[in-house]
C-alpha positions as CSV (number, residue, x, y, z in Angstrom):
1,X,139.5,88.5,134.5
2,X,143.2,88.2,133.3
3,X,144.8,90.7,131.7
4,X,147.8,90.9,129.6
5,X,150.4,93.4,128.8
6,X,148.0,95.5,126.5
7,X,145.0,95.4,128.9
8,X,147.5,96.6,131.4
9,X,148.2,99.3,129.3
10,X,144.4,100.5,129.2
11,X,143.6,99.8,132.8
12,X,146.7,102.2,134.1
13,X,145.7,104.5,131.4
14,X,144.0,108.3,132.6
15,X,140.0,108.0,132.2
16,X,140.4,111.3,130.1
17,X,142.6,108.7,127.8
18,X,139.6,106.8,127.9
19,X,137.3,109.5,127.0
20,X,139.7,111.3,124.3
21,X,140.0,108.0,122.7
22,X,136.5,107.0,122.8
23,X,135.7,110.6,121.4
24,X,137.9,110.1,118.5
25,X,136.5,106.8,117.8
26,X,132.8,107.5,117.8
27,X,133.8,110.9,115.0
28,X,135.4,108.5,113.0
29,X,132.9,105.6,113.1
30,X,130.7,109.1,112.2
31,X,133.0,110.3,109.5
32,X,132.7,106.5,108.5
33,X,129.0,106.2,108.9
34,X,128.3,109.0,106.7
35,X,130.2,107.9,103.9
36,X,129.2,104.8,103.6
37,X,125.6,105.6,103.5
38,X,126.6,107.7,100.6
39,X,128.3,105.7,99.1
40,X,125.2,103.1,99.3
41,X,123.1,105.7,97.9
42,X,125.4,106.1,94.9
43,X,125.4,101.9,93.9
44,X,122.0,101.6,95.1
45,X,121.3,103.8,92.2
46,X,123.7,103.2,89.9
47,X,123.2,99.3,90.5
48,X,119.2,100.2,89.6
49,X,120.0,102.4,86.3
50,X,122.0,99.3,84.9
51,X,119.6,96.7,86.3
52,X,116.7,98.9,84.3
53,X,119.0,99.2,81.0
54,X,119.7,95.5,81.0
55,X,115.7,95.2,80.8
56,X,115.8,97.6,77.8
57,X,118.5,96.2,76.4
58,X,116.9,92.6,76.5
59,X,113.4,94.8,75.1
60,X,115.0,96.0,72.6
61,X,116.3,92.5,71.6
62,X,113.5,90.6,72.0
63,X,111.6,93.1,69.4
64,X,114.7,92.8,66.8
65,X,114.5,89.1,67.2
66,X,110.5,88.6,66.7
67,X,109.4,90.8,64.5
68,X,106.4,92.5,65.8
69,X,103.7,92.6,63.3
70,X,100.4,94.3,65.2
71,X,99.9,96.3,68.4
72,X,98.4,93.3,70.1
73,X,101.9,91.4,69.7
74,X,103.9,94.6,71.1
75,X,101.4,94.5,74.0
76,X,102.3,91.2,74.4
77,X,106.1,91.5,74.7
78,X,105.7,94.7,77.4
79,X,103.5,92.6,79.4
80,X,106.0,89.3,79.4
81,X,108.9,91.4,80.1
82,X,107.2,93.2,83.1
83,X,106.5,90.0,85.0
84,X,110.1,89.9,86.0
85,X,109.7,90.2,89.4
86,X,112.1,93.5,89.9
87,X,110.0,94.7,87.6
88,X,107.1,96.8,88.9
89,X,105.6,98.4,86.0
90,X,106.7,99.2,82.3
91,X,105.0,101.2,79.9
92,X,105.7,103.1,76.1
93,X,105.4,106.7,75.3
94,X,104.7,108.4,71.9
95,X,106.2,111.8,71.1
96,X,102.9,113.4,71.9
97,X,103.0,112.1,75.6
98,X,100.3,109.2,75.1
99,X,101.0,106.2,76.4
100,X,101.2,103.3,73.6
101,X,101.8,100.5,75.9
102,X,101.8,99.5,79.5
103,X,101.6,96.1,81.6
104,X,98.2,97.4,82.9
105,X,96.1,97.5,79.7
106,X,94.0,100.1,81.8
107,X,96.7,102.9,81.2
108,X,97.5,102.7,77.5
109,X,96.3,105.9,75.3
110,X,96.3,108.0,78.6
111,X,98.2,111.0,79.1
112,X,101.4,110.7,80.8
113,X,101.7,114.0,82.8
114,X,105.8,114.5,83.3
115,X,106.3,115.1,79.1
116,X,108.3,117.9,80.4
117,X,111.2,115.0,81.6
118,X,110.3,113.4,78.4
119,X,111.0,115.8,75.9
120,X,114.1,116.3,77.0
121,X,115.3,112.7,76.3
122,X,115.3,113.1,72.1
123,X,117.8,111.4,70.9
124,X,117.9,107.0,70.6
125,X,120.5,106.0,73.2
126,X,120.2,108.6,75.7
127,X,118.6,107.1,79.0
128,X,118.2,108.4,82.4
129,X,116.4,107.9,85.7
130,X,114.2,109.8,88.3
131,X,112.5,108.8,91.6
132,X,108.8,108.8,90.8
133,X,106.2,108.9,93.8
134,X,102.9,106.8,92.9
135,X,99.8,107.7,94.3
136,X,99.8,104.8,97.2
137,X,102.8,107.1,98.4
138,X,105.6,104.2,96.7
139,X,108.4,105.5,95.2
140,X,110.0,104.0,92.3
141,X,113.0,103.9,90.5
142,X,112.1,104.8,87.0
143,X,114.9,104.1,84.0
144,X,113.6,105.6,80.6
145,X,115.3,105.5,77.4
146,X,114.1,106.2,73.9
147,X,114.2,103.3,71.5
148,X,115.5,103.8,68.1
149,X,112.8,101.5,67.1
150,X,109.4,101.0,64.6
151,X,106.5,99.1,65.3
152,X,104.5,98.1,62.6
153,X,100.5,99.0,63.3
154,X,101.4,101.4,66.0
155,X,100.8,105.2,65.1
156,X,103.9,107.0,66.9
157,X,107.3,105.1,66.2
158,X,110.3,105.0,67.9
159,X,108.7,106.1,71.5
160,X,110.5,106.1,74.9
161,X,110.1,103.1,77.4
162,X,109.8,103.6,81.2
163,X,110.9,101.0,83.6
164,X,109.7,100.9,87.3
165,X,111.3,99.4,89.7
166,X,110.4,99.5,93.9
167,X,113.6,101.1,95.4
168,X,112.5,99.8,98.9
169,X,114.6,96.9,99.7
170,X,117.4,98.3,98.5
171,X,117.0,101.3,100.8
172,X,116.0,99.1,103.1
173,X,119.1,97.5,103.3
174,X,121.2,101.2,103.5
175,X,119.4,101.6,105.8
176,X,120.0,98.6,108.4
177,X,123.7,99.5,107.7
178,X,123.2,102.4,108.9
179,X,121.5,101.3,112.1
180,X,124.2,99.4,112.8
181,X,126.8,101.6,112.6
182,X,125.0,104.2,114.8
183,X,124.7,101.1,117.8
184,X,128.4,100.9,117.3
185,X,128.4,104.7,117.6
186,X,126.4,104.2,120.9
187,X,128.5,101.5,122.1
188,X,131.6,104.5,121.8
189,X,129.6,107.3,123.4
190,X,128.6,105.0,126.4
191,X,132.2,104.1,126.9
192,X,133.3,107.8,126.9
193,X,130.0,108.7,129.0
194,X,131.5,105.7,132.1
195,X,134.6,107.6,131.5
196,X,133.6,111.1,132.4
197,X,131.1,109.2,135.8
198,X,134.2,107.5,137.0
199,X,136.3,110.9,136.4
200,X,133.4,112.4,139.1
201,X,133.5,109.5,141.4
202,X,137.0,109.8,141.5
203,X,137.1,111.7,144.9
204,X,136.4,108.6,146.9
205,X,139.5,106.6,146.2
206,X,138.3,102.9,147.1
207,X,134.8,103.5,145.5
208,X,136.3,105.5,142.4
209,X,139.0,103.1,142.0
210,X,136.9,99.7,141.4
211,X,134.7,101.9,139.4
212,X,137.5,103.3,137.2
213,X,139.1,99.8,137.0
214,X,135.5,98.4,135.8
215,X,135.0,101.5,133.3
216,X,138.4,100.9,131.9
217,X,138.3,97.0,131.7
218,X,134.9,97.7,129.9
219,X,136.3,100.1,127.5
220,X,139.4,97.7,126.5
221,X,136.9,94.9,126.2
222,X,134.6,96.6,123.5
223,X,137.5,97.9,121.4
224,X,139.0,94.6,121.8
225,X,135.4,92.6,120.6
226,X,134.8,95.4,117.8
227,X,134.2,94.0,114.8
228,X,136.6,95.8,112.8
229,X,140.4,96.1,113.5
230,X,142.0,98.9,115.7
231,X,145.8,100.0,115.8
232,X,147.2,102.9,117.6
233,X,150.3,104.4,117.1
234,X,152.1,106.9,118.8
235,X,153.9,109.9,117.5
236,X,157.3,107.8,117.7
237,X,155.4,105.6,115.4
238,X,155.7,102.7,118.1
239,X,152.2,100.7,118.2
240,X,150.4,101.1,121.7
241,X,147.5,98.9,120.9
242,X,146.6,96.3,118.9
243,X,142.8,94.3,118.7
244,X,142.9,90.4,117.9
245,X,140.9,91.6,114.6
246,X,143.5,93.3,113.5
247,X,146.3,90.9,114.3
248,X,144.0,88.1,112.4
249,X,143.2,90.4,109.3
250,X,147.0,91.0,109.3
251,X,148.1,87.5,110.3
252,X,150.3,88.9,113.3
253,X,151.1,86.9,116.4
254,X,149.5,89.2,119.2
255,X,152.2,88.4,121.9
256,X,154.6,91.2,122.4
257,X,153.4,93.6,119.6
258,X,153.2,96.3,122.1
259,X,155.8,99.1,121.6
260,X,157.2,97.8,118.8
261,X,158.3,100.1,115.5
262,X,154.8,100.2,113.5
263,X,157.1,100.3,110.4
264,X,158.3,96.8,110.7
265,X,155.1,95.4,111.9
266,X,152.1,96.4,109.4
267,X,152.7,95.7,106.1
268,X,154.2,98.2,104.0
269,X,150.5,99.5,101.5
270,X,149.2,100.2,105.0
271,X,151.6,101.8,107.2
272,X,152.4,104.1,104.0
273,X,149.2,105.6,104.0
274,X,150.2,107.5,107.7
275,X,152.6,110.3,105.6
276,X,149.3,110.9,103.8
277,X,147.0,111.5,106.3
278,X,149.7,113.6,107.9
279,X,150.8,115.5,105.0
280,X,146.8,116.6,104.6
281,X,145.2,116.6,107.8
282,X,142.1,114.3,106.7
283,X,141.3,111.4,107.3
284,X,142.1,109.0,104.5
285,X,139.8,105.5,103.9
286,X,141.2,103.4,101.0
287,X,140.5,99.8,100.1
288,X,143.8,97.5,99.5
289,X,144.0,93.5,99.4
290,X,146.6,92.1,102.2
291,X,147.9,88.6,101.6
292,X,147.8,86.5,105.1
293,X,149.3,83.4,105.3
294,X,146.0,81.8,107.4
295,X,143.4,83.6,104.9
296,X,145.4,84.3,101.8
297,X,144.7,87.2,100.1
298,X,141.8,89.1,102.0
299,X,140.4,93.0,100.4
300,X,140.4,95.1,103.6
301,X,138.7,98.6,103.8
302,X,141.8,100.9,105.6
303,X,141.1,104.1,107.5
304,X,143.9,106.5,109.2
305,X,143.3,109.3,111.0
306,X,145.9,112.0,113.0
307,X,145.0,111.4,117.6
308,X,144.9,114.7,118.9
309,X,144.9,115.3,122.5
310,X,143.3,117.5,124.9
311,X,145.4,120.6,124.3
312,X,145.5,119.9,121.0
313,X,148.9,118.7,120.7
314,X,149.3,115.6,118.2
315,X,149.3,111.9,119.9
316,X,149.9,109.2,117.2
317,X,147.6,107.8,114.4
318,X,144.4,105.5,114.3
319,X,144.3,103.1,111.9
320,X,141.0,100.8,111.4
321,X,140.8,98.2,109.2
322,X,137.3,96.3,108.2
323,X,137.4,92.7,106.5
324,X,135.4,93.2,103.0
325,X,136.1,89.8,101.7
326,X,132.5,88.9,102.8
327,X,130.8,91.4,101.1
328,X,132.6,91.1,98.2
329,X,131.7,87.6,97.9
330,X,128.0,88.5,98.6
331,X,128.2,91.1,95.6
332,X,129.5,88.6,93.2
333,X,126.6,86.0,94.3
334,X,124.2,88.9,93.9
335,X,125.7,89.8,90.5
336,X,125.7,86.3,89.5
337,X,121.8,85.6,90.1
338,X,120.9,88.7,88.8
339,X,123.0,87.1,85.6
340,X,121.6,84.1,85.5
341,X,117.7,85.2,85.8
342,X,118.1,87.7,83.0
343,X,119.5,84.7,80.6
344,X,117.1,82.3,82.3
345,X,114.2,84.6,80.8
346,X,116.1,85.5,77.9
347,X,116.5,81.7,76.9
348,X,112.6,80.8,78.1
349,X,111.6,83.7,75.5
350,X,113.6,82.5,72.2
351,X,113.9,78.9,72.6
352,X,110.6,77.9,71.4
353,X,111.2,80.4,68.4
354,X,114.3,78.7,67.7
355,X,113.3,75.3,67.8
356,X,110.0,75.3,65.4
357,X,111.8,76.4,62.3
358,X,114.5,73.7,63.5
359,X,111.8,71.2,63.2
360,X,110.9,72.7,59.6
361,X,114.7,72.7,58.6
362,X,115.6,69.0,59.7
363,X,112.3,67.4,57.9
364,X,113.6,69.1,54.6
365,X,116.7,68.2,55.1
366,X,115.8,64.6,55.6
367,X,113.5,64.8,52.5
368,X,116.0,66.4,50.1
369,X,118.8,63.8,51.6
370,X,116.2,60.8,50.6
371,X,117.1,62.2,46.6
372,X,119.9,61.5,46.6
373,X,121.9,57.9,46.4
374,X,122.8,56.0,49.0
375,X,126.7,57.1,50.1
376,X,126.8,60.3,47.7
377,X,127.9,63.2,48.9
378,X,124.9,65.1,48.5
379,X,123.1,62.4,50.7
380,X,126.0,62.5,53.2
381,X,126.0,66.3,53.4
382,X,121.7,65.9,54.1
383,X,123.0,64.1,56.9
384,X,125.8,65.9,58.6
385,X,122.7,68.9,58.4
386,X,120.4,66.4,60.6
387,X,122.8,65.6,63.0
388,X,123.9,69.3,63.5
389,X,120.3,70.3,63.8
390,X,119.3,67.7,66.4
391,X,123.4,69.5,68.2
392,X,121.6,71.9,68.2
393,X,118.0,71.0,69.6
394,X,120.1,69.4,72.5
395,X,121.4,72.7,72.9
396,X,117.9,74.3,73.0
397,X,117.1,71.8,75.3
398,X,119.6,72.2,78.3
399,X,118.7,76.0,77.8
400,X,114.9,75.3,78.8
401,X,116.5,72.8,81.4
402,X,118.6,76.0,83.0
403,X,115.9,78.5,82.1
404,X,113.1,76.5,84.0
405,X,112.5,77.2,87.7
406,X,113.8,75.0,90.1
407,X,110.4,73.0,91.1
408,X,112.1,70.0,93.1
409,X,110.0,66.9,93.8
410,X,111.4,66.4,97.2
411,X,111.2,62.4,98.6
412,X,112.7,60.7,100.9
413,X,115.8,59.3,99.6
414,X,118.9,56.5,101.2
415,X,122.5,58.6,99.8
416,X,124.0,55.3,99.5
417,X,121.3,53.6,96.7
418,X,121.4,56.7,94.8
419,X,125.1,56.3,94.7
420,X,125.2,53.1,93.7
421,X,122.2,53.2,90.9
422,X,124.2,56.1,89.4
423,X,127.3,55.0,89.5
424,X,125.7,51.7,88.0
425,X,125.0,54.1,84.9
426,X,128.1,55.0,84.2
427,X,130.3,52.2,85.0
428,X,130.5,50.7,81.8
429,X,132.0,53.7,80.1
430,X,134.5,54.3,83.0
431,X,136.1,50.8,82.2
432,X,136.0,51.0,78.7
433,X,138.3,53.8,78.9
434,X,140.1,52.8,81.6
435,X,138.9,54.2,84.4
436,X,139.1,52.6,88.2
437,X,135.6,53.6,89.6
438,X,135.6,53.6,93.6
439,X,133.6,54.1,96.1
440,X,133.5,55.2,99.8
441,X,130.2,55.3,101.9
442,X,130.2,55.6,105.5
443,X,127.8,54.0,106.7
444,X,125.1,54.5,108.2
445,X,124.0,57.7,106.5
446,X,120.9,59.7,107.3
447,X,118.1,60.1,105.1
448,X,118.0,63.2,102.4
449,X,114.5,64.7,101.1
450,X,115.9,64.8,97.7
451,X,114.5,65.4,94.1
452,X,116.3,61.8,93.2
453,X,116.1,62.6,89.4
454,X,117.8,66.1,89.4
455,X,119.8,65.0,92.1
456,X,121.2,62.5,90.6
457,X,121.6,64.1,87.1
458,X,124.1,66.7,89.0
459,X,126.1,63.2,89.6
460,X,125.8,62.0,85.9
461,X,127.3,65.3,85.3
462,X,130.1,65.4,87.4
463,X,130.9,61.4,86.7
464,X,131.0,62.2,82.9
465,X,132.6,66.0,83.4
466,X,135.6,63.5,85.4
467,X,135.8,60.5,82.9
468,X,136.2,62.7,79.8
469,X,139.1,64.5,81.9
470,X,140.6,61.2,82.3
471,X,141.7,61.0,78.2
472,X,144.6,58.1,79.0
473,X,142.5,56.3,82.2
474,X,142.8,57.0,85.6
475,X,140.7,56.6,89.2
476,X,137.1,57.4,89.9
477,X,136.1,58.1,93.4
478,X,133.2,59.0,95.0
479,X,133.1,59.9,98.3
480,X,130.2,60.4,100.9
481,X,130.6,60.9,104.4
482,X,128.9,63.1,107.3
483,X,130.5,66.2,108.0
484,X,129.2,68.0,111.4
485,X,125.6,69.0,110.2
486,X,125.5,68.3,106.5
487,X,125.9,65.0,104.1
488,X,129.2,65.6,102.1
489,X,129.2,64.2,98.6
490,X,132.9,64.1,96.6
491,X,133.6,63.2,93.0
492,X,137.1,63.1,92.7
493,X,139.4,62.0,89.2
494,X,143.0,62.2,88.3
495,X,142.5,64.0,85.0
496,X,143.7,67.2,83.9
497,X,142.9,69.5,86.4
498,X,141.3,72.8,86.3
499,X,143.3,75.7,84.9
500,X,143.7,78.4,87.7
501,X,142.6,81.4,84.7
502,X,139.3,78.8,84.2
503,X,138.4,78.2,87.7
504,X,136.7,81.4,88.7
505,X,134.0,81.0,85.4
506,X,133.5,77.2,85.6
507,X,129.7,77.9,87.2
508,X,129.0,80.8,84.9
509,X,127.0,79.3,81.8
510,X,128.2,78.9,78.3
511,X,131.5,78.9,79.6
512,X,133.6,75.2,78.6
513,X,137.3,74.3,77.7
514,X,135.4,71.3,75.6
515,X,135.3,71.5,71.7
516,X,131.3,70.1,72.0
517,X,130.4,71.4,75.2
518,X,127.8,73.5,75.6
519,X,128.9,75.1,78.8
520,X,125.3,74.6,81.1
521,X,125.8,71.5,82.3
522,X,127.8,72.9,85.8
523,X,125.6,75.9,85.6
524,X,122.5,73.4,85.9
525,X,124.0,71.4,88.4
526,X,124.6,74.6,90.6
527,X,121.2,75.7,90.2
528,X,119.8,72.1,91.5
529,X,122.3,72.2,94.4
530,X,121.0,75.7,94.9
531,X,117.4,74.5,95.1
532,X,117.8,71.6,97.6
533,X,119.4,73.9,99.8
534,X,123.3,72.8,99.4
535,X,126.2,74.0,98.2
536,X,128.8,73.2,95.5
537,X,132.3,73.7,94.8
538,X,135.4,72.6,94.0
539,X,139.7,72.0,94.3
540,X,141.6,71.1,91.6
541,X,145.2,71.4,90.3
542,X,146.8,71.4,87.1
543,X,147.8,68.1,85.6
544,X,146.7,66.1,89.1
545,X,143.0,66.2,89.4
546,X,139.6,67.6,90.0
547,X,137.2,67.4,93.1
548,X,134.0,68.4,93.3
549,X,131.6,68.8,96.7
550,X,128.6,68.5,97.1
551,X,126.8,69.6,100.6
552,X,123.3,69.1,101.5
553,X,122.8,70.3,105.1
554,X,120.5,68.3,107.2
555,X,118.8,71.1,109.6
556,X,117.3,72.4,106.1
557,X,116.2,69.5,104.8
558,X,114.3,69.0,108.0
559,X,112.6,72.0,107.5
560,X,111.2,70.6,104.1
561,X,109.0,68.1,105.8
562,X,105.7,68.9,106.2
């Protein structure tokens, strides 16, 4: 293979070079092991405790809201709120220990055993949590709070509520972590153990030498291919080596970085962070965001630790830098769901209690509006109360639309008619204000296994989200084209643009820059997009325009079929 000047570097190095450096890598990836699977531990369960108060929370809401009038209706409420499915079980508690209500009707008015735990929690507000084993040997994470509640028919008021939830693929997922870091820990040790067998074989020089050549070729080629980024720096602070990971995260042209002054190299927040590993002798892991000119700017996990060698004499520095931008962007997904399928249940549970006294409201209204004459004020004020009722039974509907699960009647669909029939639709209103409506099909397009009436309400949306942007006229274009495995779909305008303070919450629902809007339409049209598979998102600047995509991949949608 070809080496350049910093494979050079490792392939003329001493093997116990190799080893040190290998030994120093797999304590740290130790060091680095440990704490993250702490640190796991710690958000797995403080991640659980607020998942579990957010069910008691929206408990405690739902019974403020309906007005529980028997036992039966309170048994009813703890059995609808434990068929979430994080939810595993969920159960009341008196004072005296018995159990008032549970989602298994087989358990209430039996003892609960730990009233010990129980009587400690006295005071409303106060929660906690404790891992419970069950008797089929599952453990559970179990949130319990007392509510500063009263229930009318039910003998012990204001009892304490236990929430269960199955810790296992949570640790689950620690745990994989973990396995991987201890391969990567392997990978290390095996490059230090071929370090110390070439050291033996050294004694026949041709042998020995291909050998040591092959151990050290292997060793570079690892550290280079690590995952995370690597720089080492001597003790006259001049870099030695360099990974392309590193050079990427950074955004530093590889070519001729080694030997050069580390202080006008790595950016300042990083290299800064040597005088305080120094200064205390640990090892020092913090989390900064670098701003690349390739990724922009990127949240890296830093960690710098003091090289000592052999005699213990210090060497130079290891720094190792780990991209978190993925798993931030996982955490906000997960954060987002979990979001939107506590209001999804929330809105599910009220809306129908909502809209029946709407119904009872807008008939009176109608009926005390028809006393009054024609064009009085009292008739026109009967009115204005209609209209805002049915505002608001539109309202009530897009929440059931959000809040219903996303059961897609998949059919074989041409992209190109569904354009054209929706843009059909809409046309009209585009020209009377104004509006240039083109479109660009390539042609021929593959076929899409598509809910056509969903899919094509995400299009209304975004046609009507891009005409009222458009306030003094402007173009319409819609765009759809086949991009490597996927069909792309592009509404584009030359409206207002999107704000940059607005764009990070434009999918979250109830959020709108509209005076009428009710803020679900996008959040809808994510949650279709979601369903068939796709993806949506968009690029917009101020004052020049807004495009949305649209992606519907094609391997997935083969994996509909039947």
């Amino acid at each position: 293979m070809n080496f350049n000047k910093t494979n050079r570097l490792m392939v003329s190095a001493s093997p116990w070079i190799t080893i040190g450096i290998s030994f120093v890598l797999m304590v740290i990836i130790l060091f680095q092991t440990i704490m993250m699977y702490n640190r796991e531990k710690e958000h797995v369960g403080n991640h659980l405790k607020e998942k579990g108060a957010v069910f008691i929370k929206s408990f405690e809401t739902d019974v403020k809201a309906g007005m529980l009038s028997n036992q039966a209706a309170l048994q009813r409420l703890v059995e609808r709120t434990a068929s979430h499915p994080d939810i595993s079980y969920l159960f009341l508690v008196g004072v005296s220990g018995k159990i008032l209500a549970h989602n298994n009707q087989k358990m209430i008015g039996t003892q609960r055993d730990d009233t010990a735990r129980e009587s400690r929690v006295t005071q409303p507000g106060n929660s906690g949590w404790q891992i419970v084993k069950k008797e089929n040997s599952t453990r559970y994470f179990e949130v319990y709070k007392p509510l500063a509640l009263t229930f009318p028919g039910v003998a012990e008021n204001r009892p304490v509520m236990f929430i269960g939830m199955d810790v296992r693929p949570f640790e689950q997922a620690v745990n994989e972590d973990l396995q991987h870091n201890i391969v990567m820990i392997a990978i290390v040790f095996l490059v230090g153990l071929a370090g110390i067998i070439s050291l033996f074989w050294s004694r026949k020089v041709i042998r020995s030498r291909r050998l040591l050549q092959d151990t050290r070729a292997f060793a570079a080629e690892t550290i280079a291919s690590l995952p995370m980024g690597i720089i080492i720096v001597d003790k006259r602070r001049h870099i030695r080596y360099m990974n392309d990971t590193a050079c990427s995260l950074l955004g530093i042209n590889i070519s001729g970085i080694t030997d050069k002054i580390a202080s006008k190299v790595l950016p300042e927040e990083i290299w800064h962070l040597h005088t305080i590993a120094g200064a205390n002798g640990k090892n020092l892991e913090k989390e900064i965001v670098v701003d690349s000119e390739k990724s922009g700017p990127t949240p890296i996990s830093v960690m710098v630790t003091n090289i000592f060698g052999q005699a213990g004499d210090f060497i130079g520095f290891l720094f190792i830098l780990k991209d978190l931008s993925q798993i931030r962007a996982l955490e906000l997904k997960i954060r987002r769901k979990e979001r939107l399928a506590a209001l999804g249940t929330l809105a599910s549970g009220i809306a129908h209690e909502v809209r029946n006294p709407l119904s009872s409201i807008k008939g009176y209204a109608g009926f005390f509006g028809s006393l009054f004459e024609a064009g009085s004020d009292n008739r026109k004020a009967a009115q204005l109360m209609v209209e805002e009722i049915d505002r608001v039974d539109r309202v009530i509907s897009e929440l059931l639309e959000f809040a219903r699960p996303a059961d897609l009647q998949l059919h074989p669909t041409q992209p190109d008619l569904l354009i054209k029939n929706s843009l059909r639709i809409i046309r009209h209103e585009a020209e009377s204000a104004g509006i240039r409506v083109t479109e660009k099909i390539d042609a021929p397009l593959p076929e899409l296994h598509l809910d056509q009436d969903r899919f094509s309400q995400v299009l209304l949306n975004l046609y009507i989200n891009a005409i009222q942007s458009m306030k003094h006229g402007g173009d319409l274009t819609v765009d759809v084209s086949v991009k490597e495995d996927a069909v792309l779909f592009a509404v584009s305008d030359t409206g207002e643009g999107i704000s940059p303070d607005d764009q990070a919450a434009v999918f979250n629902p109830y959020y709108t820059t509209k005076k009428k809007g009710t803020g679900l339409g996008l959040a809808i049209a994510h949650k279709i997009i979601e369903g068939h598979n796709g993806t949506i998102w968009f690029e917009s600047i101020k004052g020049k325009g807004t495009t949305f995509f649209v992606s519907i991949p094609l391997k997935k949608q083969q994996r509909k079929l039947p």
